[in-house]
N, CA, C and O atoms as a Maestro MAE file, in Angstrom:
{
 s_m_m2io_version
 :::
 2.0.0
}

f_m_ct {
 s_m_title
 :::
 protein
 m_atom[276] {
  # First column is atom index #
  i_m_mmod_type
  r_m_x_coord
  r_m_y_coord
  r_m_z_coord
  i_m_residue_number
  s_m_chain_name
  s_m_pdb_residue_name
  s_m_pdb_atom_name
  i_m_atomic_number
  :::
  1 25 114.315 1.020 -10.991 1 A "UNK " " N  " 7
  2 3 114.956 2.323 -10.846 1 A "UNK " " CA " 6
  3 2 116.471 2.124 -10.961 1 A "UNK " " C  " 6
  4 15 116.853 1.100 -10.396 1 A "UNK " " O  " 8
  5 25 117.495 2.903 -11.596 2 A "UNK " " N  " 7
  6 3 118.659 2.888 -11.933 2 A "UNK " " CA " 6
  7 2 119.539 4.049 -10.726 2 A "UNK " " C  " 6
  8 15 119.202 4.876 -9.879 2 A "UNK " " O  " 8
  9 25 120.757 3.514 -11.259 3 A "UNK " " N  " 7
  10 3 121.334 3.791 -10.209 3 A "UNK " " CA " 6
  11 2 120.975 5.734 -10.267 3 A "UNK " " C  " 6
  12 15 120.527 6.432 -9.358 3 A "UNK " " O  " 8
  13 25 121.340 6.103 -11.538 4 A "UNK " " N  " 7
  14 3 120.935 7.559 -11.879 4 A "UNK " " CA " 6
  15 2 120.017 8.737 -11.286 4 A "UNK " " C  " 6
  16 15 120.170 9.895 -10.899 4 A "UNK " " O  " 8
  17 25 118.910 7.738 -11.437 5 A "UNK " " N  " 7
  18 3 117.476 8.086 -11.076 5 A "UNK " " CA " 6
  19 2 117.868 7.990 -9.755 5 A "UNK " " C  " 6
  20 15 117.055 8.859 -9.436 5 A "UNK " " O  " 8
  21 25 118.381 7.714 -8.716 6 A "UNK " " N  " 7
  22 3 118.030 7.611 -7.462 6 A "UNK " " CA " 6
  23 2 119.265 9.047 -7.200 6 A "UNK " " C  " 6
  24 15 118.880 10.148 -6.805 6 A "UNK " " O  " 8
  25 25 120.197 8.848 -7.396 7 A "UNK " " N  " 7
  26 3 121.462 9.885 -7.282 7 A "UNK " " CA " 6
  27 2 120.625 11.478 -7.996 7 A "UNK " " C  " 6
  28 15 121.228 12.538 -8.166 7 A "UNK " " O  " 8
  29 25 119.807 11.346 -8.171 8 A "UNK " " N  " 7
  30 3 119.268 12.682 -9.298 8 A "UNK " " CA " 6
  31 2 117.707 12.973 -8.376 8 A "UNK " " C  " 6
  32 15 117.120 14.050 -8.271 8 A "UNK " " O  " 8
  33 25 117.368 11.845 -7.879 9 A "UNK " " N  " 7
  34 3 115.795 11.984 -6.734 9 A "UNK " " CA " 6
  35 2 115.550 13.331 -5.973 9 A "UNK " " C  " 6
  36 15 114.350 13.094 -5.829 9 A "UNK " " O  " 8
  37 25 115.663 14.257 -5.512 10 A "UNK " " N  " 7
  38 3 115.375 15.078 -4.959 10 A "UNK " " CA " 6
  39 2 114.788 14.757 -3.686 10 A "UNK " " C  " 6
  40 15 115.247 15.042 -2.579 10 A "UNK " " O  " 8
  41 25 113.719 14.132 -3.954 11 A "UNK " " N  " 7
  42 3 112.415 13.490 -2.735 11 A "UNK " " CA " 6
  43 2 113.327 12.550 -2.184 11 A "UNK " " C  " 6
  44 15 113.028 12.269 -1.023 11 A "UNK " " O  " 8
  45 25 114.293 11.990 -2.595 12 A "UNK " " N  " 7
  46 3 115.118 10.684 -1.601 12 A "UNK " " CA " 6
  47 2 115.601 10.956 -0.286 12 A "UNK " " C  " 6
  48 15 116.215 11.944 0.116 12 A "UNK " " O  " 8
  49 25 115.189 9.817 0.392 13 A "UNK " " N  " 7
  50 3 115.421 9.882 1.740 13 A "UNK " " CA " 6
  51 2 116.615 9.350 2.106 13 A "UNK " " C  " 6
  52 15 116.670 8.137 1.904 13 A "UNK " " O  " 8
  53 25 118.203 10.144 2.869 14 A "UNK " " N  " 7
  54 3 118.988 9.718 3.140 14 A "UNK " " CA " 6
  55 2 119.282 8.909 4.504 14 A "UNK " " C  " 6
  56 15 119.266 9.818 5.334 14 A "UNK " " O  " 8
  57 25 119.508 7.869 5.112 15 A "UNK " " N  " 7
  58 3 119.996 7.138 5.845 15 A "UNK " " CA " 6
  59 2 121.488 8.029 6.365 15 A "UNK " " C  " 6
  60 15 122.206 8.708 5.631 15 A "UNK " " O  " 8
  61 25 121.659 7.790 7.775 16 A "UNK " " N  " 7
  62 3 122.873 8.468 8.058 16 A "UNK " " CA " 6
  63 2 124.572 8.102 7.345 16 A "UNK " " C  " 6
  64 15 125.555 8.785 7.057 16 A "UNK " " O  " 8
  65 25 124.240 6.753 7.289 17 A "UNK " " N  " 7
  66 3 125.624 6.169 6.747 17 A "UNK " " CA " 6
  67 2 125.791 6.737 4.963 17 A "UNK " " C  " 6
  68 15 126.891 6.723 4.409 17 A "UNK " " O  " 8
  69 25 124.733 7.126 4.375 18 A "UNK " " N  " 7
  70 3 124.593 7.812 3.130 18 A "UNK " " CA " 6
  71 2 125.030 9.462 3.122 18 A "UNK " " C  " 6
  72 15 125.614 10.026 2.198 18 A "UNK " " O  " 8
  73 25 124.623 10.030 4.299 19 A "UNK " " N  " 7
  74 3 125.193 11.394 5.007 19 A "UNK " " CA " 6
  75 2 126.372 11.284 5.203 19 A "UNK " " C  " 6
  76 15 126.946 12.223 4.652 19 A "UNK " " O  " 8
  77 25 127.165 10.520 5.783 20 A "UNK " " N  " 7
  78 3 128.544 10.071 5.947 20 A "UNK " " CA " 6
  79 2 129.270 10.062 4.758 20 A "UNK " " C  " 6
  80 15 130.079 10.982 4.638 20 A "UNK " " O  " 8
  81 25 129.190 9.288 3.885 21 A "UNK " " N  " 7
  82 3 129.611 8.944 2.522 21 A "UNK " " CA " 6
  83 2 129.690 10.608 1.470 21 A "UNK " " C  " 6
  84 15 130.640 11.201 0.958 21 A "UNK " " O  " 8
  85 25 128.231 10.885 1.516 22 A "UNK " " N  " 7
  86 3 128.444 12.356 0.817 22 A "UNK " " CA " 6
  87 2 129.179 13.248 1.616 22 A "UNK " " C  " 6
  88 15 130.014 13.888 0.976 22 A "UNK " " O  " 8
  89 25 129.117 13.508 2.940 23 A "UNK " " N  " 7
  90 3 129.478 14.469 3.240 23 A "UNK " " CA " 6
  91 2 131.068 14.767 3.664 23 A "UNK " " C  " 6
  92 15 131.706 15.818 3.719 23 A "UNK " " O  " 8
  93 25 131.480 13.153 3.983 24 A "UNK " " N  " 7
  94 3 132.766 13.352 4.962 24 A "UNK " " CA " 6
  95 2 132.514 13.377 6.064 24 A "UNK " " C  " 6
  96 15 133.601 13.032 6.528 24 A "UNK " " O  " 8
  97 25 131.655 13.584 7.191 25 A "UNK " " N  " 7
  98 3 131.061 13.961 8.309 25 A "UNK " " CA " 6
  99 2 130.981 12.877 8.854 25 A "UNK " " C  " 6
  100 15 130.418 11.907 8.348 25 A "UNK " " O  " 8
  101 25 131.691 12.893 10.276 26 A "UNK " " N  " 7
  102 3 131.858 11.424 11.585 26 A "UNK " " CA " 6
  103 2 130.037 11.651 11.752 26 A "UNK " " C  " 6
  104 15 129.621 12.712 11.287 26 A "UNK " " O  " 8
  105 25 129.017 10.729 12.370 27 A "UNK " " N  " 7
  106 3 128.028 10.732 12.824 27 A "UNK " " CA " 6
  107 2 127.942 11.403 13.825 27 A "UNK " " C  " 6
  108 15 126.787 11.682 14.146 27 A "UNK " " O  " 8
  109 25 128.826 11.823 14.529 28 A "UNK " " N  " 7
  110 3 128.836 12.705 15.941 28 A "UNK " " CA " 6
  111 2 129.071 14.241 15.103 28 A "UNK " " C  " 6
  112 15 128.387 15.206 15.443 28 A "UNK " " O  " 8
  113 25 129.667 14.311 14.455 29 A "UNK " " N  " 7
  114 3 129.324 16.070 13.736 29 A "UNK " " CA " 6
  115 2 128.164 16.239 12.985 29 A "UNK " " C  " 6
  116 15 127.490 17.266 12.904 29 A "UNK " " O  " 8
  117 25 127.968 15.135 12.424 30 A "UNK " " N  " 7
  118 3 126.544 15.187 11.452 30 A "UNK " " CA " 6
  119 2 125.754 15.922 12.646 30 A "UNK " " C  " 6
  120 15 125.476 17.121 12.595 30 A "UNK " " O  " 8
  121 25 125.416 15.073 13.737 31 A "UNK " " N  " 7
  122 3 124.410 15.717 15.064 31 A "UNK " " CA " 6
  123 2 124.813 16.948 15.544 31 A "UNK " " C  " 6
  124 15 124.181 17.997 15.664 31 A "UNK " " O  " 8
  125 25 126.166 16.615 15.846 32 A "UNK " " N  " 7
  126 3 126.395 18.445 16.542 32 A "UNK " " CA " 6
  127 2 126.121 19.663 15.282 32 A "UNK " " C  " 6
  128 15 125.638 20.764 15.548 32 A "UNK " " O  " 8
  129 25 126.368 19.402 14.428 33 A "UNK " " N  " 7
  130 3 125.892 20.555 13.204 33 A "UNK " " CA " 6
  131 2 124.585 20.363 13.306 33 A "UNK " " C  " 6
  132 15 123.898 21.345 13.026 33 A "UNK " " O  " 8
  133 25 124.189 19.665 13.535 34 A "UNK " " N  " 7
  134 3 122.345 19.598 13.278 34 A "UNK " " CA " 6
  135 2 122.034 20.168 14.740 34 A "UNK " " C  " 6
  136 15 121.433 21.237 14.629 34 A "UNK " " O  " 8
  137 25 122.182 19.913 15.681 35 A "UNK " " N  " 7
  138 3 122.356 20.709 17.161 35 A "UNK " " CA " 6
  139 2 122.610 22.262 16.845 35 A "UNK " " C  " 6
  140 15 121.889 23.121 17.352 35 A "UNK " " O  " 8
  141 25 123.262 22.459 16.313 36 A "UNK " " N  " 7
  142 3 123.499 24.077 16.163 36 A "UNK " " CA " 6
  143 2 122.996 24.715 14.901 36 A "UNK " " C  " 6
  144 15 123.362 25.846 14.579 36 A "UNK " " O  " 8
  145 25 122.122 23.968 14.148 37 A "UNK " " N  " 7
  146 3 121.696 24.511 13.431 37 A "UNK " " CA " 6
  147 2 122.413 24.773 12.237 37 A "UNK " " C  " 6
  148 15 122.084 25.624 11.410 37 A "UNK " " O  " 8
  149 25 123.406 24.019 12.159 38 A "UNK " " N  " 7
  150 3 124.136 24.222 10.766 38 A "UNK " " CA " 6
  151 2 124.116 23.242 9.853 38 A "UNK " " C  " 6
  152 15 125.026 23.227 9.024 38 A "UNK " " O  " 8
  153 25 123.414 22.551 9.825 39 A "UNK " " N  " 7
  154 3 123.114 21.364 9.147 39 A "UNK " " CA " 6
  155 2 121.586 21.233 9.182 39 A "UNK " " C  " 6
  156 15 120.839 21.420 10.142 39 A "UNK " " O  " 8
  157 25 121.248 20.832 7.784 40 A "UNK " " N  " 7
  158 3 119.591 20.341 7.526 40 A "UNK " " CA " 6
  159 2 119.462 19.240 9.095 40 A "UNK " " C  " 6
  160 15 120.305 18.702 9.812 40 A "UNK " " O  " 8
  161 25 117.941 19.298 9.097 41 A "UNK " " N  " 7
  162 3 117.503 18.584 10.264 41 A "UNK " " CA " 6
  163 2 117.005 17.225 9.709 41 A "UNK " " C  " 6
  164 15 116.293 16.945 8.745 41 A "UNK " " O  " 8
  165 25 117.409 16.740 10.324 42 A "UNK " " N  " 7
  166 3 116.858 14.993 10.077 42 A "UNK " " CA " 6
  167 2 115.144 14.860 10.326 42 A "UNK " " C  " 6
  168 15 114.646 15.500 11.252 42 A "UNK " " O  " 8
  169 25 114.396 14.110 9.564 43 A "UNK " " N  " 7
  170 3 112.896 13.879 9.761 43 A "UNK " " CA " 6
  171 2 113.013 12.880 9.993 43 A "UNK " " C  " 6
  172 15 113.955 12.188 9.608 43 A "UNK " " O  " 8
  173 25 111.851 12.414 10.874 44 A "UNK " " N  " 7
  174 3 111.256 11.303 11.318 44 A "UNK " " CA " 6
  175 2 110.998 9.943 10.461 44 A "UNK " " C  " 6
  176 15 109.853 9.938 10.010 44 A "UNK " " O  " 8
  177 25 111.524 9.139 10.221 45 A "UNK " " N  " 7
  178 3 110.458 8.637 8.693 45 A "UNK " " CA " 6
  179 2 109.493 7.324 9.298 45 A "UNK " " C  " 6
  180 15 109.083 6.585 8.403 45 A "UNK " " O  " 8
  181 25 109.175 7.030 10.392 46 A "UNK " " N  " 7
  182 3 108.172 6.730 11.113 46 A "UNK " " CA " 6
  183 2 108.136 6.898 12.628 46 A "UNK " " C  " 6
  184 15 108.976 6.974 13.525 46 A "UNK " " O  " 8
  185 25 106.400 6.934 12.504 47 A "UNK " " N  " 7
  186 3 105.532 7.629 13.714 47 A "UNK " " CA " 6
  187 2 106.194 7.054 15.004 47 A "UNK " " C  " 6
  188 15 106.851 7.698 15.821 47 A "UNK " " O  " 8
  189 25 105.908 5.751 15.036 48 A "UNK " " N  " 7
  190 3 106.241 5.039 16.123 48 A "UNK " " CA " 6
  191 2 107.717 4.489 16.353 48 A "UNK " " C  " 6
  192 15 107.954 3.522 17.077 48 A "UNK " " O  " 8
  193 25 108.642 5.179 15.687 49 A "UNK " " N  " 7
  194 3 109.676 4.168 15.628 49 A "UNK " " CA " 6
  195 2 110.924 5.436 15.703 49 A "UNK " " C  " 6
  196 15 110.470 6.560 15.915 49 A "UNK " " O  " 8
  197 25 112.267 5.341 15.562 50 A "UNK " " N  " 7
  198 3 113.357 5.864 16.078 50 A "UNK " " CA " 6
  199 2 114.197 6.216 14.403 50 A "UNK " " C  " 6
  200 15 115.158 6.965 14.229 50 A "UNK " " O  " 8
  201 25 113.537 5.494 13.470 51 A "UNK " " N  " 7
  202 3 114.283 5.860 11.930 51 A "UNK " " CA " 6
  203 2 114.169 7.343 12.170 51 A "UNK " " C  " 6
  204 15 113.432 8.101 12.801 51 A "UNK " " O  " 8
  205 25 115.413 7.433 11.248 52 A "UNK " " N  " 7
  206 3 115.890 9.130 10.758 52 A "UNK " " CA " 6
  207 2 116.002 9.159 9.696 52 A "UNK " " C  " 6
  208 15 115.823 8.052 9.189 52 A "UNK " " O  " 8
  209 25 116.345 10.318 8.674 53 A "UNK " " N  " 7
  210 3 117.021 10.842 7.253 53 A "UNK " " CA " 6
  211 2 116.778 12.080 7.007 53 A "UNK " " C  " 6
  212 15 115.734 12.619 7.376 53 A "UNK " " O  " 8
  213 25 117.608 12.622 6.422 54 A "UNK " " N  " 7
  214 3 117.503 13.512 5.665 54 A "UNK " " CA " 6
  215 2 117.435 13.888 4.440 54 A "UNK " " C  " 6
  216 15 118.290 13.405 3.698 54 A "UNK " " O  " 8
  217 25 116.625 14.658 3.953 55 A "UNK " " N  " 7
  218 3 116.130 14.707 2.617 55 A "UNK " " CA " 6
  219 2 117.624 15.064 1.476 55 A "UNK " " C  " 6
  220 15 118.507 15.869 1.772 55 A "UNK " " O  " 8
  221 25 117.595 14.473 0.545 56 A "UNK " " N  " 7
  222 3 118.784 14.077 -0.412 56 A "UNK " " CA " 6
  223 2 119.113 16.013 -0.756 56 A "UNK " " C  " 6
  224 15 120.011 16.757 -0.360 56 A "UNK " " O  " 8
  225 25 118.017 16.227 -1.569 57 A "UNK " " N  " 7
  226 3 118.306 17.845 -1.768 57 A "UNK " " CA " 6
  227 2 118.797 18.700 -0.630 57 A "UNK " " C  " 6
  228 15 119.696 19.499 -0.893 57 A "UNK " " O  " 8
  229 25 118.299 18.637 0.677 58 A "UNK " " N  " 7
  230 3 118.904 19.393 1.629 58 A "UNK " " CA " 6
  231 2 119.957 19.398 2.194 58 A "UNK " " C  " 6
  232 15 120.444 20.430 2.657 58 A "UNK " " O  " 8
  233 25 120.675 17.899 2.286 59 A "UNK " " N  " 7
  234 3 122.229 17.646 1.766 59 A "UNK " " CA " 6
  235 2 123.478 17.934 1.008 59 A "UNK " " C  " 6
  236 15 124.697 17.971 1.174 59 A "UNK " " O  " 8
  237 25 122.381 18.159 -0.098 60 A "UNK " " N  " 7
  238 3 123.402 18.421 -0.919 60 A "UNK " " CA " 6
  239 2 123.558 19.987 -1.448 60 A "UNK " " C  " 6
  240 15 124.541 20.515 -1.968 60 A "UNK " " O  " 8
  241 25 122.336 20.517 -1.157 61 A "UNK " " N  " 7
  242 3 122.542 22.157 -0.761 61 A "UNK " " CA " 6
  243 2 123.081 22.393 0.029 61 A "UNK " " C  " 6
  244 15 123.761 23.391 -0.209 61 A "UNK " " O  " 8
  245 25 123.272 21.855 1.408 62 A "UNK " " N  " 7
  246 3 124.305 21.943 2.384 62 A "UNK " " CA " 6
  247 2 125.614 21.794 1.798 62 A "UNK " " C  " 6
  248 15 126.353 22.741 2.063 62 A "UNK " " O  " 8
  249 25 126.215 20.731 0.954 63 A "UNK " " N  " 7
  250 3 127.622 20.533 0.519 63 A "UNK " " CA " 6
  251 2 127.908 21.796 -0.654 63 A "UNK " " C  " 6
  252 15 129.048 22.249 -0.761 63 A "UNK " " O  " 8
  253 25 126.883 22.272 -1.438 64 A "UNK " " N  " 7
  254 3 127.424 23.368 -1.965 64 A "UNK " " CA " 6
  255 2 127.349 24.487 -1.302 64 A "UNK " " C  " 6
  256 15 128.173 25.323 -1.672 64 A "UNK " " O  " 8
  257 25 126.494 24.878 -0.258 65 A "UNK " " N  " 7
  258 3 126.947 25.981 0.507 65 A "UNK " " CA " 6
  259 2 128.274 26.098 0.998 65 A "UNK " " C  " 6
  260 15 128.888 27.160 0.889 65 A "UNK " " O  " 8
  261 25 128.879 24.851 1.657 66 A "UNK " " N  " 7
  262 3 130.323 24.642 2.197 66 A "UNK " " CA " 6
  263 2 131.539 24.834 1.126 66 A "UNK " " C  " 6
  264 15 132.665 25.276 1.352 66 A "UNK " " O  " 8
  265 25 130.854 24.265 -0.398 67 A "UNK " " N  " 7
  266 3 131.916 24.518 -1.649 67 A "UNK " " CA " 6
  267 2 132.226 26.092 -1.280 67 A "UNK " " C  " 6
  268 15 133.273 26.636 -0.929 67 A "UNK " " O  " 8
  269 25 130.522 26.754 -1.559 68 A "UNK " " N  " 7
  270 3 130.970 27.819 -2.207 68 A "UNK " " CA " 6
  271 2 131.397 29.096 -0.825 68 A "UNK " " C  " 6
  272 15 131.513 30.290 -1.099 68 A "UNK " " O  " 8
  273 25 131.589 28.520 0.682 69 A "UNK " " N  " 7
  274 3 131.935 29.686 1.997 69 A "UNK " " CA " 6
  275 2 133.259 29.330 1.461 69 A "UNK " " C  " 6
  276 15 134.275 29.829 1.943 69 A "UNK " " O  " 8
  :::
 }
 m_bond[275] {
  # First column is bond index #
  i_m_from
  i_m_to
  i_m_order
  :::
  1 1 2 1
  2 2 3 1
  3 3 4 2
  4 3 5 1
  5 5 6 1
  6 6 7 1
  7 7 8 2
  8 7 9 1
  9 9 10 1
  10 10 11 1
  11 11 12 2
  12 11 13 1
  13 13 14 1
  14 14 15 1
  15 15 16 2
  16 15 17 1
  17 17 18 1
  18 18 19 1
  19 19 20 2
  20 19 21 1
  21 21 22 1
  22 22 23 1
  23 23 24 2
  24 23 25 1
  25 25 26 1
  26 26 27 1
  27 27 28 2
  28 27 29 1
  29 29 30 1
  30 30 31 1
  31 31 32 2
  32 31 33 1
  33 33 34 1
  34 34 35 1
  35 35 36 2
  36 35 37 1
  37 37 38 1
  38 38 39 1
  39 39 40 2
  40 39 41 1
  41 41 42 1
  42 42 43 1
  43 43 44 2
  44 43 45 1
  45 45 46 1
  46 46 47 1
  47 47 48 2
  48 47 49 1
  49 49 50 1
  50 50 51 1
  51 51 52 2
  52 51 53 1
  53 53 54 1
  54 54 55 1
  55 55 56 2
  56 55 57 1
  57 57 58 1
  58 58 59 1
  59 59 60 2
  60 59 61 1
  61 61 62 1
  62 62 63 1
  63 63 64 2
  64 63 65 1
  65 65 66 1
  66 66 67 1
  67 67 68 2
  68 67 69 1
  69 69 70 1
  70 70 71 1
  71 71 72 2
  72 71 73 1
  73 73 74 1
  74 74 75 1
  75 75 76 2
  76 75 77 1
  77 77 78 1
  78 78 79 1
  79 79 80 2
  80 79 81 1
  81 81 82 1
  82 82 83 1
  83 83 84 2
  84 83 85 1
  85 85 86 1
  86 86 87 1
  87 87 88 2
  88 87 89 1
  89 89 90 1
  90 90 91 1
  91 91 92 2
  92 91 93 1
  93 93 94 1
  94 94 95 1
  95 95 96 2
  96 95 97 1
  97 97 98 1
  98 98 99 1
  99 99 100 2
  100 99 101 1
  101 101 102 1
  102 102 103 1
  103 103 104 2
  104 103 105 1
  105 105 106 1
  106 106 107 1
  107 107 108 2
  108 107 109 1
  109 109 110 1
  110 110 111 1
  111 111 112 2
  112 111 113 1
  113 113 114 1
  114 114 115 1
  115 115 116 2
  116 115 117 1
  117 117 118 1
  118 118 119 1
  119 119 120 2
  120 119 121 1
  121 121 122 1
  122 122 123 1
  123 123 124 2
  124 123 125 1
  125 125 126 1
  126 126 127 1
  127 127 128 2
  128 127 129 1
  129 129 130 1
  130 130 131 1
  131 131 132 2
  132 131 133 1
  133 133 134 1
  134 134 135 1
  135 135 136 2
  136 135 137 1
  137 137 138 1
  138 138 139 1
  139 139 140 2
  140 139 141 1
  141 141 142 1
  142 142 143 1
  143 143 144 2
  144 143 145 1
  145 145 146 1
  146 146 147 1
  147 147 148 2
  148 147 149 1
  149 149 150 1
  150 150 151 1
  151 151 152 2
  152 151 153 1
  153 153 154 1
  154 154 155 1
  155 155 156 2
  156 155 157 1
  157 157 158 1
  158 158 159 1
  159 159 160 2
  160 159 161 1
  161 161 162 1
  162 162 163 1
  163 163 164 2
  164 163 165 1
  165 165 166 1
  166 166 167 1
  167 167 168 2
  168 167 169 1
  169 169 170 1
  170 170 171 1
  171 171 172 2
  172 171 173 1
  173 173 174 1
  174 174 175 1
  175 175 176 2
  176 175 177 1
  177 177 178 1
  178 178 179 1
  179 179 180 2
  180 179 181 1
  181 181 182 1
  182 182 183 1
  183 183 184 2
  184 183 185 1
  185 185 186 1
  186 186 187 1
  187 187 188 2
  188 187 189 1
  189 189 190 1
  190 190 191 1
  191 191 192 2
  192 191 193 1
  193 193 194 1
  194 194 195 1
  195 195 196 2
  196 195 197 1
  197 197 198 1
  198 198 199 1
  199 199 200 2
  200 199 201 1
  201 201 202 1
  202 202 203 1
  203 203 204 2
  204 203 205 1
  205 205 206 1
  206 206 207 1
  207 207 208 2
  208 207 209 1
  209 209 210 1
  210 210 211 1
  211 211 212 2
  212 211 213 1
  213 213 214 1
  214 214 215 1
  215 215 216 2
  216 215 217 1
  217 217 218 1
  218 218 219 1
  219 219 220 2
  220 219 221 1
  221 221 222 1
  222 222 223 1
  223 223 224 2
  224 223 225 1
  225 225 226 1
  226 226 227 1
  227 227 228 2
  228 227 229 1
  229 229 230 1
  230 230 231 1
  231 231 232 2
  232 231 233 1
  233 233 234 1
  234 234 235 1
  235 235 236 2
  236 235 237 1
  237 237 238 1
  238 238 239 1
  239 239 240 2
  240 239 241 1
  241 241 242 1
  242 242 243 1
  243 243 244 2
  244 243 245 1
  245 245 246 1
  246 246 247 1
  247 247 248 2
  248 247 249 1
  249 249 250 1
  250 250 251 1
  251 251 252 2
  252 251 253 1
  253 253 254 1
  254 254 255 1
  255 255 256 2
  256 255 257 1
  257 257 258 1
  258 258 259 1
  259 259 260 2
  260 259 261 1
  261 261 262 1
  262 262 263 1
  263 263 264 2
  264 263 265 1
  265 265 266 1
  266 266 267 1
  267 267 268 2
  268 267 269 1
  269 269 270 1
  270 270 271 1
  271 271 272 2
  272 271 273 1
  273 273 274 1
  274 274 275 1
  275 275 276 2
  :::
 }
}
């Protein structure tokens, strides 16, 4: 898989430090926006375990909503 294909994924699962990078967002606002509901919600990405992400598309619909307020 190329770098392309992954930047273009839709289904890709973001890691927080990848949320950081796109968004500009300290890890403590990433949560408080997600706390208030202004930010996509992070999923689980296993049962038993404490991993997070958020889905790549819901990110980045988030950053053009913010372009375009």
């Amino acid at each position: 898989m190329n770098l392309n294909s992954l930047l273009t994924d839709s289904k890709r699962i973001l890691r927080l430090k990848d949320v950081q990078t796109l968004t500009g967002l300290s890890r403590t606002m990433v949560y408080d926006l997600q706390s208030k509901g202004e930010f996509p919600q992070s999923i689980k990405l296993v049962q038993s375990g404490r991993a997070m992400g958020w889905q790549y598309s819901d990110v980045i619909d988030w950053i053009d909503s913010r372009v375009q307020a």
